[in-house]
C-alpha positions as a printed Julia matrix, in Angstrom:
83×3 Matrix{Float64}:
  0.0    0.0    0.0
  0.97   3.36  -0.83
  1.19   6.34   1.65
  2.26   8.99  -0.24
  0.78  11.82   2.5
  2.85  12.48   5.63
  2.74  14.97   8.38
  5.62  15.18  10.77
  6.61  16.84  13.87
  9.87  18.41  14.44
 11.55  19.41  17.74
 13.34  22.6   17.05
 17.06  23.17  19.2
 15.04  26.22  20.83
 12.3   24.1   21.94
 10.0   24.9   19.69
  7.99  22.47  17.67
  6.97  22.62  13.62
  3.97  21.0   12.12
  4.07  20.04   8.83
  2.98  18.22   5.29
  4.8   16.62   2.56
  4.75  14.39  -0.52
  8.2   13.44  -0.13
  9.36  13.61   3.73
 13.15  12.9    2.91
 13.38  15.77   0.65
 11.72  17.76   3.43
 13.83  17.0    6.56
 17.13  17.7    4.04
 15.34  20.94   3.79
 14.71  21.62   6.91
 18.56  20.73   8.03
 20.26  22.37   5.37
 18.33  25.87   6.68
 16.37  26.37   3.66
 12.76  26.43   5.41
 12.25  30.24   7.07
 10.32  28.93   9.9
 13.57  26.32  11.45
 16.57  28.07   9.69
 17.12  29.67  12.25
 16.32  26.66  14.85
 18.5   24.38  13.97
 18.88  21.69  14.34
 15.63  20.05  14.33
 14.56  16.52  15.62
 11.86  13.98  13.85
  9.77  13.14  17.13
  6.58  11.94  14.86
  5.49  11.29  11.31
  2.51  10.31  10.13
  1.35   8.63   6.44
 -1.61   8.76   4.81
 -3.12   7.26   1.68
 -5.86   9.96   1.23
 -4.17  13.64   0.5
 -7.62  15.34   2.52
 -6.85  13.35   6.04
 -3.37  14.8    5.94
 -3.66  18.02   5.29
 -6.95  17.99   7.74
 -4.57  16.13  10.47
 -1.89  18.92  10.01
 -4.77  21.6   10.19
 -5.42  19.95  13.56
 -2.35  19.76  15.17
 -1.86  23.18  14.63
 -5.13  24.23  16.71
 -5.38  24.77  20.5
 -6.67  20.99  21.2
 -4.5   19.66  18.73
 -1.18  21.1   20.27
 -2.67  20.02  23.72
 -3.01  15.74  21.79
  0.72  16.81  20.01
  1.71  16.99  23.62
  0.45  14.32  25.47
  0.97  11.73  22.69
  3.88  12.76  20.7
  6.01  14.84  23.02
  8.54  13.25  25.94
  9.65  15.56  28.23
């Protein structure tokens, strides 16, 4: 089966965290450690602490659209974040 829809969770070096989507998540975290994304260039470096794959392009990008709300941060940290 195909997943070709991820959304992944970074842990930036300031403690900050970045939400994001992709069609190609190795591309993305190259980008995102080489400094070419505004949001973590100046972050770095950044840590994969979740990714998530989906088959259906809609339940990605409304799973990203839901981590980045108030409830969704609060599930990002209880489920996805140690501390």
């Amino acid at each position: 089966m195909d997943l070709p829809y991820a959304v992944y969770l970074l842990k930036c070096a300031n403690g900050t965290f970045y939400t994001g989507y992709t069609t190609n998540i190795t591309n993305r975290l190259k980008a995102h450690r080489k400094g070419e994304v505004s949001f973590t260039k100046d972050k770095l470096p950044v840590e994969l602490i979740h990714l998530s794959l989906f088959k259906d392009k809609k339940l990605a990008y409304d799973f990203e659209r839901y981590l980045k709300s108030g409830s969704g941060r609060a599930f990002r940290n209880k489920r996805f974040v140690e501390y």
